[in-house]
N, C-alpha and C positions, 0 to 999 in steps of 0.2 A: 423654461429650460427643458418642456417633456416630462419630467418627475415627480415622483409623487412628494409631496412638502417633507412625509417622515424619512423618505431617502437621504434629502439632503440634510436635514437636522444630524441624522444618523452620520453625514459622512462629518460634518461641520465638528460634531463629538465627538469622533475619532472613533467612536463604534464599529464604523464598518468603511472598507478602502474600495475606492468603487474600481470597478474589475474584477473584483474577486468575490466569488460565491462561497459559500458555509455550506462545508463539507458535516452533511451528517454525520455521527455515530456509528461505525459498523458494527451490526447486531450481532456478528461472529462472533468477536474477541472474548463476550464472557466465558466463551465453551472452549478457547483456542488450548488452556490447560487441559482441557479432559481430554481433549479431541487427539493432541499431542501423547498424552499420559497413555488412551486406549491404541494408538497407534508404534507407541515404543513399545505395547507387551504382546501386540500381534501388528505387525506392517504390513501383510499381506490382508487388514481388515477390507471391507467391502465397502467403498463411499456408502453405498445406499444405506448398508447397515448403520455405517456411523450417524447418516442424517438421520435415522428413527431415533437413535440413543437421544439426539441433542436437540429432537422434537420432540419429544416424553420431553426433557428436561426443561423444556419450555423456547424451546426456537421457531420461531414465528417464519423466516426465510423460505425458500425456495430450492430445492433439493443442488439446482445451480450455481446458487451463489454460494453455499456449503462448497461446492469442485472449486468454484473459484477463486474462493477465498484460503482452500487448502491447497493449493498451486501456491498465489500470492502469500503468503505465511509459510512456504517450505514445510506446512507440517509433516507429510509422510518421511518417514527417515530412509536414507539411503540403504539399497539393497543390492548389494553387485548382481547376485544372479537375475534379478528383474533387470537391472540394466542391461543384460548383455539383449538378452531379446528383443530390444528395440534400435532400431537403426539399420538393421539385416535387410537383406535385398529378400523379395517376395518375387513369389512367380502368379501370374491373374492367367488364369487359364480358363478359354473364349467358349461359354457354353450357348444353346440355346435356350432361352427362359422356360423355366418348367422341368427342364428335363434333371437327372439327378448323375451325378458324376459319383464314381467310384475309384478311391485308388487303392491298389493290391500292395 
């Protein structure tokens, strides 16, 4: 069959459905209360800041998977005035590299 013997035992038990992998544990959720708690008493916190807090507190992650797990868990609370700032049309004004623009 290709398999290793404990695969199929495994599937024959009902342990495991073949197709589908075992989704680790994500090492976020124990901090997603504090994370939440320090983000309801200032929203304007600094991811960076918050990953030091919940690495002191023992988070083993990657300063990335903190962003993207605080996207996916909605924790930052909504703030009208940050929203309005995003979405607005920019102007990209065509400089030569090196040189330094100034505007009056």
């Amino acid at each position: 069959m290709g398999r290793d013997r404990k695969t199929i035992r495994a599937y024959l038990n009902g342990e495991r459905v073949p197709g589908y992998r075992r989704q680790s544990p994500d090492a976020f959720v124990p901090f997603l209360d504090y994370c939440r708690q320090r983000l309801a008493d200032d929203p304007h916190l600094w991811a960076s800041t918050l990953f030091d807090e919940v690495t002191a507190l023992g988070y083993a992650g990657a300063y990335s998977t903190v962003t993207r797990a605080m996207r996916r868990y909605q924790v930052r609370p909504h703030c009208e005035p940050c929203k309005t700032s995003t979405g607005r049309d920019v102007a990209v004004i065509a400089h030569p590299p090196g040189e330094e623009i100034q505007f009056d």
